[in-house]
Rosetta silent file (secondary structure, phi, psi, omega in degrees, C-alpha in Angstrom):
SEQUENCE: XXXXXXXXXXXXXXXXXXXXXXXXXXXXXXXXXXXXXXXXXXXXXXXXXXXXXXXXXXXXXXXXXXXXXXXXXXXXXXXXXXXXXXXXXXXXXXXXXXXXXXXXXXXXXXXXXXXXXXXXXXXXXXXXXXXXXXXXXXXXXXXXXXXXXXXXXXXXXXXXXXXXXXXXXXXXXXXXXXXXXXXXXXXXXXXXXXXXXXXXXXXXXXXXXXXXXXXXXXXXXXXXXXXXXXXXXXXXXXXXXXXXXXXXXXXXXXXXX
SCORE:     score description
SCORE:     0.000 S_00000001
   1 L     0.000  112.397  167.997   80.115  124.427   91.492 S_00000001
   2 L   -90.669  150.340 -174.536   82.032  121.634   93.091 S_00000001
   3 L  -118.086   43.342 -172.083   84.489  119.280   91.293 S_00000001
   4 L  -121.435  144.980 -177.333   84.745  116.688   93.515 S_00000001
   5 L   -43.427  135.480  149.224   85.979  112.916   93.182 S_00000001
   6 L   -87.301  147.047 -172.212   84.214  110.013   94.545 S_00000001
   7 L   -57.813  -63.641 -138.029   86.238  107.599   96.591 S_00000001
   8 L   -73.695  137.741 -174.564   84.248  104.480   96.154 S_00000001
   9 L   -60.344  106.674  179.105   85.756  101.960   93.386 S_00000001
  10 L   -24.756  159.768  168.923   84.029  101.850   89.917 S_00000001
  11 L   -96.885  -11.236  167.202   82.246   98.002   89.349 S_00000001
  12 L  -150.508  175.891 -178.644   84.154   98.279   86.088 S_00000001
  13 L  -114.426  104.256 -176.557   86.992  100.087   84.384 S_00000001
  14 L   -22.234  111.475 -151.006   86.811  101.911   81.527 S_00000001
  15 L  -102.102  138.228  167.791   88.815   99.736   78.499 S_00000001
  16 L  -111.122    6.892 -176.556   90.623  101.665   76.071 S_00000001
  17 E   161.216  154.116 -164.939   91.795   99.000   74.155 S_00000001
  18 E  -172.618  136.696 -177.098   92.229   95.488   73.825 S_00000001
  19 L  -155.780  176.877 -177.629   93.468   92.767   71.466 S_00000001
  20 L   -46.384  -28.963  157.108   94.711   89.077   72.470 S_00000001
  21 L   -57.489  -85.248 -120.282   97.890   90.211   74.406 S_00000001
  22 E  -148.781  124.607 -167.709   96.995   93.283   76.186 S_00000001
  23 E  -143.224  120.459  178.306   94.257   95.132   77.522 S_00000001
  24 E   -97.622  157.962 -151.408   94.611   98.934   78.723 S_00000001
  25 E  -147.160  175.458 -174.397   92.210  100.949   81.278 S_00000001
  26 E  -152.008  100.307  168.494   91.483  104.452   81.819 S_00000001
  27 E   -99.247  128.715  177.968   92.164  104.365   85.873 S_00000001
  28 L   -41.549  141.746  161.386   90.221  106.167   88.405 S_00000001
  29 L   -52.207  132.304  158.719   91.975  108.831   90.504 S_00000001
  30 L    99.098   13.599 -168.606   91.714  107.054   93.995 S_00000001
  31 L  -121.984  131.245  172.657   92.333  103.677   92.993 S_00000001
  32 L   -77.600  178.658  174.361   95.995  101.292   93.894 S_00000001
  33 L   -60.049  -73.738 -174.850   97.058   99.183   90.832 S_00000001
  34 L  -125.410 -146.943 -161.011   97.224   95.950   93.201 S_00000001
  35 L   -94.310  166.154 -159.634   97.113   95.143   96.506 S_00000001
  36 L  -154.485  106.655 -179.464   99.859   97.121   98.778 S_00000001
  37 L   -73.721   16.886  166.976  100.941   97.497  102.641 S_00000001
  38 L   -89.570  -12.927  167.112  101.028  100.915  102.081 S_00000001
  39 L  -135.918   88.720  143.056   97.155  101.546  102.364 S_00000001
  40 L   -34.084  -28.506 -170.388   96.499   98.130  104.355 S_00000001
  41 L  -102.527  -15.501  179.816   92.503   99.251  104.680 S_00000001
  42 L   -54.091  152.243  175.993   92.080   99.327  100.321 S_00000001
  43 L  -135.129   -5.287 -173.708   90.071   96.555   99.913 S_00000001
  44 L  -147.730   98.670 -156.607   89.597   96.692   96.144 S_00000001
  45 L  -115.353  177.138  170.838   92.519   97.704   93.438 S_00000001
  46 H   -41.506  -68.618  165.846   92.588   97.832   89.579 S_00000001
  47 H   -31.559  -80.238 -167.419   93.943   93.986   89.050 S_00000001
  48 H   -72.874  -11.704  150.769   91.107   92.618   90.666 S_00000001
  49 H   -51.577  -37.593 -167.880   88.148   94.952   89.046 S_00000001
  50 H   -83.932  -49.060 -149.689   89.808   94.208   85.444 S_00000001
  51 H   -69.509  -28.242 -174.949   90.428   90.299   86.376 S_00000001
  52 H   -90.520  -53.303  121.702   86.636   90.094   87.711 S_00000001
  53 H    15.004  -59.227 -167.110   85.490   92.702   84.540 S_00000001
  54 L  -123.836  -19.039  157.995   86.837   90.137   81.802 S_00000001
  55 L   109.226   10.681 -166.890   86.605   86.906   83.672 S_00000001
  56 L  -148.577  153.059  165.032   90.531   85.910   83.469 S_00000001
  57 L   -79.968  153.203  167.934   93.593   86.923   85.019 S_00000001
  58 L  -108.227  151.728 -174.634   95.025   89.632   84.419 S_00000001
  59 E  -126.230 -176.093 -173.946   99.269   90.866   85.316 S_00000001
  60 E  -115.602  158.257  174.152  100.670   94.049   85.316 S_00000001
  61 L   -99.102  -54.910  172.560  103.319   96.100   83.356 S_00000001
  62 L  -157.150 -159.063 -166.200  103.563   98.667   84.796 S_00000001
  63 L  -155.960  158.250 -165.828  101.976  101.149   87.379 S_00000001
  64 L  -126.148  126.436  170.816  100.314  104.205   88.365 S_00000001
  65 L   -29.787  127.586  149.613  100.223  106.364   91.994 S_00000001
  66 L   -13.190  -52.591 -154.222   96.692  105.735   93.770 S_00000001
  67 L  -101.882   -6.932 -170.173   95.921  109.375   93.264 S_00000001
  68 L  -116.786  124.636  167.657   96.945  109.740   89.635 S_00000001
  69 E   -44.983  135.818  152.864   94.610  109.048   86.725 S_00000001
  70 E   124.974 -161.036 -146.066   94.698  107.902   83.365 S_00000001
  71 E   -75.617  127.370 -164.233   96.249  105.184   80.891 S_00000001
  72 E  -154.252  118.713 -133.104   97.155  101.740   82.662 S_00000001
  73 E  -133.288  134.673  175.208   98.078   98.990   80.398 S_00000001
  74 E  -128.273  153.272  156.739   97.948   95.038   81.869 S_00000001
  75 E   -84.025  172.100 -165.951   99.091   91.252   79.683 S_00000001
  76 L  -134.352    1.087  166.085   96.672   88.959   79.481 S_00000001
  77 L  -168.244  167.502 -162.990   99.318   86.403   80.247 S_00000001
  78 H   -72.449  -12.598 -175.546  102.482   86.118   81.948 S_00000001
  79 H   -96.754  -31.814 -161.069  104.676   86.627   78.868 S_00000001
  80 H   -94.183  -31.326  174.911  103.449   89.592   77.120 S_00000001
  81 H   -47.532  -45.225  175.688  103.085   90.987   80.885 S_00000001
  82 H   -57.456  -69.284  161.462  106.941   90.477   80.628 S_00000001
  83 H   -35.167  -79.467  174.521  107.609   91.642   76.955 S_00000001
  84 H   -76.948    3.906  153.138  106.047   95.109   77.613 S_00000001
  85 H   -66.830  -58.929  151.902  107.317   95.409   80.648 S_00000001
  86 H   -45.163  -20.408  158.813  110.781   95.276   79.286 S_00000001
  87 L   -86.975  -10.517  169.130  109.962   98.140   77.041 S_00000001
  88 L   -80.178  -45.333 -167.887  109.511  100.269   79.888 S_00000001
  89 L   -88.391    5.765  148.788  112.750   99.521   81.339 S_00000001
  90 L  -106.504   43.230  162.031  114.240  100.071   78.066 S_00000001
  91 L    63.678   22.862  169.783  112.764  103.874   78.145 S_00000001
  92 L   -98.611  -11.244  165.975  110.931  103.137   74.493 S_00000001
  93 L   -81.509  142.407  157.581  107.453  103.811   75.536 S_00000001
  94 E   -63.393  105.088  169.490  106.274  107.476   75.447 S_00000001
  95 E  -112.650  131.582  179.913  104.592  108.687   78.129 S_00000001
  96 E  -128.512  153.657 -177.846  102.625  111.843   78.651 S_00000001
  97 E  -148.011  164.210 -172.410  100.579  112.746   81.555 S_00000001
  98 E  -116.811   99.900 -174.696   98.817  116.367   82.512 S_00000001
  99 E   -94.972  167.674  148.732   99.368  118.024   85.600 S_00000001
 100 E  -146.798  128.554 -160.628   98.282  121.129   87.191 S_00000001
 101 L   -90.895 -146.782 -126.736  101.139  123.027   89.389 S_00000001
 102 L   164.698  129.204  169.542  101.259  125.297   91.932 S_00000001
 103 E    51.480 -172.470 -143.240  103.093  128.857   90.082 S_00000001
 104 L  -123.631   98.050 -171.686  104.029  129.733   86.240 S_00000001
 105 L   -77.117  174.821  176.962  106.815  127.213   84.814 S_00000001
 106 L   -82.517  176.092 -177.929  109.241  128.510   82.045 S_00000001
 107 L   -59.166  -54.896  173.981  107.258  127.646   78.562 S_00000001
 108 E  -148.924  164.293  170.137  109.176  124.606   78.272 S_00000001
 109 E   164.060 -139.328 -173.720  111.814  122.386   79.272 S_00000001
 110 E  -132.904  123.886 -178.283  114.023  119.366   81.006 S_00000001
 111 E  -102.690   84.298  151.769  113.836  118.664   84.827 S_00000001
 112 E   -53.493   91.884 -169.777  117.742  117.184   85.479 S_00000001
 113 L   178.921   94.765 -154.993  117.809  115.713   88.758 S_00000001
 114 L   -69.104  127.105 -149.743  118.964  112.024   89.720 S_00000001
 115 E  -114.152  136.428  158.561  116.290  111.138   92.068 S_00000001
 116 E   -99.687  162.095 -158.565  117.053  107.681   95.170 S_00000001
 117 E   -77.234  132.615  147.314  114.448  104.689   95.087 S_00000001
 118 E  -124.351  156.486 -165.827  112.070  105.369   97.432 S_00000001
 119 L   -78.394  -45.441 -165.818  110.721  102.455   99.673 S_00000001
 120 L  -142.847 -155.342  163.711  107.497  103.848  100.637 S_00000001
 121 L   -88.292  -48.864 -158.067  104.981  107.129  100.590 S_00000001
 122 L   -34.505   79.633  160.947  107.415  107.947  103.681 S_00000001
 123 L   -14.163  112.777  176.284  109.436  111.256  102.643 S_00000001
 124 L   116.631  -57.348 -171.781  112.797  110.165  103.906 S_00000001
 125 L   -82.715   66.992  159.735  112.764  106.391  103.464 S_00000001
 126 E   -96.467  147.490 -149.530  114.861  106.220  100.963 S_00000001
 127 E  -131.988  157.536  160.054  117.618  103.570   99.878 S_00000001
 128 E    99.909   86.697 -166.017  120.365  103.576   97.336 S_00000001
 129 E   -28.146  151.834  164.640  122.437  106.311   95.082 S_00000001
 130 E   -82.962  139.914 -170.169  120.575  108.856   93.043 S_00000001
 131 E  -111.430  118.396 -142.439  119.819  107.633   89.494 S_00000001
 132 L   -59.910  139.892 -177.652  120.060  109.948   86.810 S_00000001
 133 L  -151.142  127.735 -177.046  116.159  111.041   86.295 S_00000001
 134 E  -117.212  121.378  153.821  114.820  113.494   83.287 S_00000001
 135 E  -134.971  124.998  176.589  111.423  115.103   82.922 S_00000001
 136 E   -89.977  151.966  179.137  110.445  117.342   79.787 S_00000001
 137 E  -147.340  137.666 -147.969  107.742  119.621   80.450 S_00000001
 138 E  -137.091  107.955 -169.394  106.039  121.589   78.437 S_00000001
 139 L   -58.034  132.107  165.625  103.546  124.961   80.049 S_00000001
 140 L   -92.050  -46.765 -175.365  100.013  124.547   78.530 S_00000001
 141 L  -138.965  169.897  169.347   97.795  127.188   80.482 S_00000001
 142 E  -162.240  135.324 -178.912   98.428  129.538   83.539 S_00000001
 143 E  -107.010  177.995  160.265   95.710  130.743   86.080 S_00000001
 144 E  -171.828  125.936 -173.910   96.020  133.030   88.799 S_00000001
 145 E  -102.813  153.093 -163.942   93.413  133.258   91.372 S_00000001
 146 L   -96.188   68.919  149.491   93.060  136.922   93.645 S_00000001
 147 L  -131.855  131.139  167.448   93.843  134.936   97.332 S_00000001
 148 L   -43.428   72.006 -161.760   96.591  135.289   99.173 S_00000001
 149 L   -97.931  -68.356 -165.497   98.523  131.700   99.803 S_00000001
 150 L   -96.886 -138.441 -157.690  102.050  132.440  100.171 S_00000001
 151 L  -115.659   31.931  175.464  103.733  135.541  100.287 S_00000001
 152 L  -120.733  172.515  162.533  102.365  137.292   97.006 S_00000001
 153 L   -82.097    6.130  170.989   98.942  138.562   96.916 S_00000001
 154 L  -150.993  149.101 -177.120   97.465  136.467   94.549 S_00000001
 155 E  -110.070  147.281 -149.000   97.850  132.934   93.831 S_00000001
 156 E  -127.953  139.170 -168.493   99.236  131.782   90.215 S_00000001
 157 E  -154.462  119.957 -159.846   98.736  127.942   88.886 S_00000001
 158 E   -98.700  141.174  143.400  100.012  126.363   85.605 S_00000001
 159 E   -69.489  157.431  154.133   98.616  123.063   83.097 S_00000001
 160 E  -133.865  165.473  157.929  101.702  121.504   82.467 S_00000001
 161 E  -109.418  110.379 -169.484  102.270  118.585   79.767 S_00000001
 162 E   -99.261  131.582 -176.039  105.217  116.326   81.689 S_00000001
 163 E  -117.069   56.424 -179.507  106.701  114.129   79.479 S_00000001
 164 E   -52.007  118.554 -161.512  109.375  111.354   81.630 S_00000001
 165 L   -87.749  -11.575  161.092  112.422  110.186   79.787 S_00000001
 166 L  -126.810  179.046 -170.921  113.048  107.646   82.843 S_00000001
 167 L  -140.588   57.003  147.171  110.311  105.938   85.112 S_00000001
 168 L   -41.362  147.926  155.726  111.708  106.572   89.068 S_00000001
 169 L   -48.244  118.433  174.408  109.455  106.275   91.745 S_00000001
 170 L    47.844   24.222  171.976  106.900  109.585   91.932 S_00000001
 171 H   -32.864  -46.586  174.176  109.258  111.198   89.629 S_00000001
 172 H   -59.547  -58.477  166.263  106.918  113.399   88.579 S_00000001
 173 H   -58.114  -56.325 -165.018  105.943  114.717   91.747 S_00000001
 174 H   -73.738  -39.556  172.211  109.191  114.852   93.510 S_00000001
 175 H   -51.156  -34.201 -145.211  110.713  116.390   90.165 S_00000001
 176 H  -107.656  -62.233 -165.064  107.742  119.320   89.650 S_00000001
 177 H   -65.044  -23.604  169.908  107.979  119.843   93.874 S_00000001
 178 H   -60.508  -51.817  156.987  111.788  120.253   93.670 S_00000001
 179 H  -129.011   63.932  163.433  111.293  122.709   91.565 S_00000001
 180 L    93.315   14.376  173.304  108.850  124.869   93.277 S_00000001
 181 L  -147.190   79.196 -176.054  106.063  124.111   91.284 S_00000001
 182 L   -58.300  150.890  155.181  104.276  120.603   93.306 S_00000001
 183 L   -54.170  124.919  178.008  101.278  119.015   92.010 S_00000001
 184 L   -56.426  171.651  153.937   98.197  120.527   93.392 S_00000001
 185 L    76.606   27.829 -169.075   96.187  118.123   95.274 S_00000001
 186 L  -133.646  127.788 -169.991   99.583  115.435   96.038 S_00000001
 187 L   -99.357  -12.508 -156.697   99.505  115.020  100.221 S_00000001
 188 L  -103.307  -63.139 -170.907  102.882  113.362   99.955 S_00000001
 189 L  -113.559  -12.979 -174.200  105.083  116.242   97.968 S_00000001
 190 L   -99.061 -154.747 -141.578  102.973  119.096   97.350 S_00000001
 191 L  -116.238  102.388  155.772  101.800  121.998   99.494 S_00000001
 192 H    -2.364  -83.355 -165.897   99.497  121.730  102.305 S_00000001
 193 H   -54.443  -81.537 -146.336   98.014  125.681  101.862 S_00000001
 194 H   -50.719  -42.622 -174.144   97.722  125.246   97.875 S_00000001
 195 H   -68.728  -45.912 -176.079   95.738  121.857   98.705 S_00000001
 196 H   -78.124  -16.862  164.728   93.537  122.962  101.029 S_00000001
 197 H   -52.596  -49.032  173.941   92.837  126.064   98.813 S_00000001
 198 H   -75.779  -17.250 -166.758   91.484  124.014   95.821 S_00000001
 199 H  -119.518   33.944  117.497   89.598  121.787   97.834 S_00000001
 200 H   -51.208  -71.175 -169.343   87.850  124.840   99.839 S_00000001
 201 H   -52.250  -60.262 -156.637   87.245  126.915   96.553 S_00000001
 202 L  -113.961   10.544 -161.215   86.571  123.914   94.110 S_00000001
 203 L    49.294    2.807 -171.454   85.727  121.042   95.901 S_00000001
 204 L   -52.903  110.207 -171.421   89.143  119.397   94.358 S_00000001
 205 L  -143.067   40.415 -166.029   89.709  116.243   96.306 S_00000001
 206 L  -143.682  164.489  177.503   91.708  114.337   94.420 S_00000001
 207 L  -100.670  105.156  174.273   95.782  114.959   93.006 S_00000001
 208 L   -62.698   77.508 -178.981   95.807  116.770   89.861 S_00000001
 209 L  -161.507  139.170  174.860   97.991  114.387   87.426 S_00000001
 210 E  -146.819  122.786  134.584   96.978  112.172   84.757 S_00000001
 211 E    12.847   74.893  173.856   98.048  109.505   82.293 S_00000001
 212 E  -110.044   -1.260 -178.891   96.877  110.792   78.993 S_00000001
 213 E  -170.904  139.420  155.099   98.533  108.695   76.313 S_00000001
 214 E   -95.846  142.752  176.005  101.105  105.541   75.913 S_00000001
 215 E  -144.256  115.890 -175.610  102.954  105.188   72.865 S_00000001
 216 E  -124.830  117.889 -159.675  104.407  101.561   72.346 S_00000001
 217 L   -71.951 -177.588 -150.642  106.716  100.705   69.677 S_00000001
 218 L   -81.888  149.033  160.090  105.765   97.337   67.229 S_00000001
 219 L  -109.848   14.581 -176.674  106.815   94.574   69.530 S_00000001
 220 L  -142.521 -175.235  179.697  107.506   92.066   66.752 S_00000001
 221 L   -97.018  -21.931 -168.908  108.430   93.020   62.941 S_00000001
 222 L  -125.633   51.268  139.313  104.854   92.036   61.823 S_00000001
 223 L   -98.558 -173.124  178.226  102.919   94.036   64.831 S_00000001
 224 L  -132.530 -172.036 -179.489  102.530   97.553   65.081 S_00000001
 225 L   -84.548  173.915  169.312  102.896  100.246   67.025 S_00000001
 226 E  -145.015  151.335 -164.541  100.269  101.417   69.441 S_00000001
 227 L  -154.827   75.774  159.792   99.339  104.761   70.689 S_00000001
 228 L   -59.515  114.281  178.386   96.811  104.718   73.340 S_00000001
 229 E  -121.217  172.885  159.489   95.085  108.061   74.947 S_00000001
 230 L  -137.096  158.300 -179.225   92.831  108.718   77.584 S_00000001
 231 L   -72.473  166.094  152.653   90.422  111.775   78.372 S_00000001
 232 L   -65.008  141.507  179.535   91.173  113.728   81.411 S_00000001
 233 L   -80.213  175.377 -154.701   88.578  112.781   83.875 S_00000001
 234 H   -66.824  -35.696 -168.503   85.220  114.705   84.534 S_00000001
 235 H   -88.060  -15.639  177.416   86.255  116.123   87.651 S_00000001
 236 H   -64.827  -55.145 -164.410   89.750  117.300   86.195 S_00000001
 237 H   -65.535  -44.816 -158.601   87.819  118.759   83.158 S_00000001
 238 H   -72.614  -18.925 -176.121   85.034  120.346   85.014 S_00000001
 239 H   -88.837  -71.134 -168.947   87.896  122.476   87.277 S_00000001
 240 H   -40.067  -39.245  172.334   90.027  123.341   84.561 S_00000001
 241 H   -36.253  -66.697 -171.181   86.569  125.024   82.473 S_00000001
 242 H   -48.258  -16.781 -141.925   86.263  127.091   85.827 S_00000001
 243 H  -124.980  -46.366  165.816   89.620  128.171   86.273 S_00000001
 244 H   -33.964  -65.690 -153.577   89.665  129.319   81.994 S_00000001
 245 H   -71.395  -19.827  178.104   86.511  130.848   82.605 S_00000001
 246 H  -126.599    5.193  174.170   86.888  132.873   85.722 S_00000001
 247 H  -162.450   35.069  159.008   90.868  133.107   86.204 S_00000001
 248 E   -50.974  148.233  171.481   93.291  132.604   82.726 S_00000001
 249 L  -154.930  167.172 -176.141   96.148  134.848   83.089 S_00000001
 250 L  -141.185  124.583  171.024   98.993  135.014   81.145 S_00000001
 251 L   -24.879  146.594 -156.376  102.399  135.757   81.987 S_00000001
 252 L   -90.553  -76.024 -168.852  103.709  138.979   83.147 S_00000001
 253 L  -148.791  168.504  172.852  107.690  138.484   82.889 S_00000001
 254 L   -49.811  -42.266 -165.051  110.035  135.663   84.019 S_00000001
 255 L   -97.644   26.275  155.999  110.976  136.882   87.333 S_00000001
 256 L   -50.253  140.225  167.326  106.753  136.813   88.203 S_00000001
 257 L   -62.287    0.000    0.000  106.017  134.969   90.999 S_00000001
């Protein structure tokens, strides 16, 4: 059974919601936001599928890696693009996204580690002091498949639930590869052998992290709050089923690999 993404860009985007402000997506793995000079050959990004999709422009708030899935919220004009933008950079939306890691995290906890801006996908091109950066994480599942990657004899791979208390560049990734447990299927921070293992075995050809839910406080006293999810996508869901059904494991002890 293969699990694998297709490249080519939906003709529409899945809407998860929508009211006279603000209209939220459920974005494909494999898709930019906007347009970018870091992949110069995209020819088609989220902005213009929603802007052609509803017939008006649309601006952005805020933004999600090409390769990562899930909840992606645009205004519907330039001020409320502004307005909930400003709630990101005061750290009051809630965001959770779903990973799957490379080894067996502790059950839960806080990733401490002031991260510099990066400029580009370049590893290295970085500018700036490091700026205090938090991610809670929380272990959901743990697999462990009988092949030989590293230097144990079997290879062991956690859900995680990542929760970020600041919004750095690739936090998520550079936090979870720092410490030792990268997102599979991420070409940029994670692990060559581990990549090409899922997308031999499973057809996996996409970077396993997703969006699943925004939580946005009332942005007036007589609005309300909003709490926006998305599913994990088909190709996420159909490898996690496989990986229950033919390799759950459950921790041994702490010092496991």
């Amino acid at each position: 059974m293969s699990v694998e993404t297709a490249t080519a860009a939906p003709a529409t985007l899945p809407i998860l919601y929508r009211d006279e402000r603000l209209v939220v997506v459920d974005k494909p793995s494999g898709l930019l936001v906007h347009r970018s000079p870091i992949d110069r050959h995209e020819t088609r990004f989220a902005l213009q599928l929603l802007r052609d999709q509803l017939g008006q422009r649309v601006y952005t708030i805020h933004r999600l890696d090409k390769g990562t899935s899930g909840v992606l919220a645009f205004g519907l004009d330039p001020a409320t693009a502004r307005d909930y933008a400003a709630l990101f950079a005061q750290r009051v939306v809630s965001k959770t996204y779903v990973a799957l890691v490379r080894g067996w995290p502790e059950d839960e906890g806080m990733i401490d580690r002031p991260l510099t801006a990066v400029e580009d996908e370049r590893i290295g091109s970085q500018v700036a002091a490091p700026r205090e950066s938090l991610t809670g994480f929380r272990r959901i599942a743990t697999f462990e498949l009988p092949v030989c990657v590293d230097r144990y004899p079997t290879s062991r791979y956690a859900l995680v639930e990542l929760t970020p208390h600041t919004g750095r560049r690739h936090q998520l990734r550079r936090h979870l590869a720092g410490a030792s447990h990268p997102i599979v299927g991420d070409s940029t921070y994670g692990k060559g052998r581990h990549n090409r293992l899922f997308r031999e075995l499973f057809g996996v050809q996409r970077m396993l992290l997703a969006c699943t839910r925004l939580e946005f406080p009332a942005l007036a006293p007589a609005s309300a709050a909003l709490r926006i999810e998305a599913p994990l996508a088909a190709e996420f869901v159909a490898l996690l089923d496989r990986l229950g059904a033919e390799h759950a494991a459950h921790p041994l002890s702490p010092s496991s690999p």
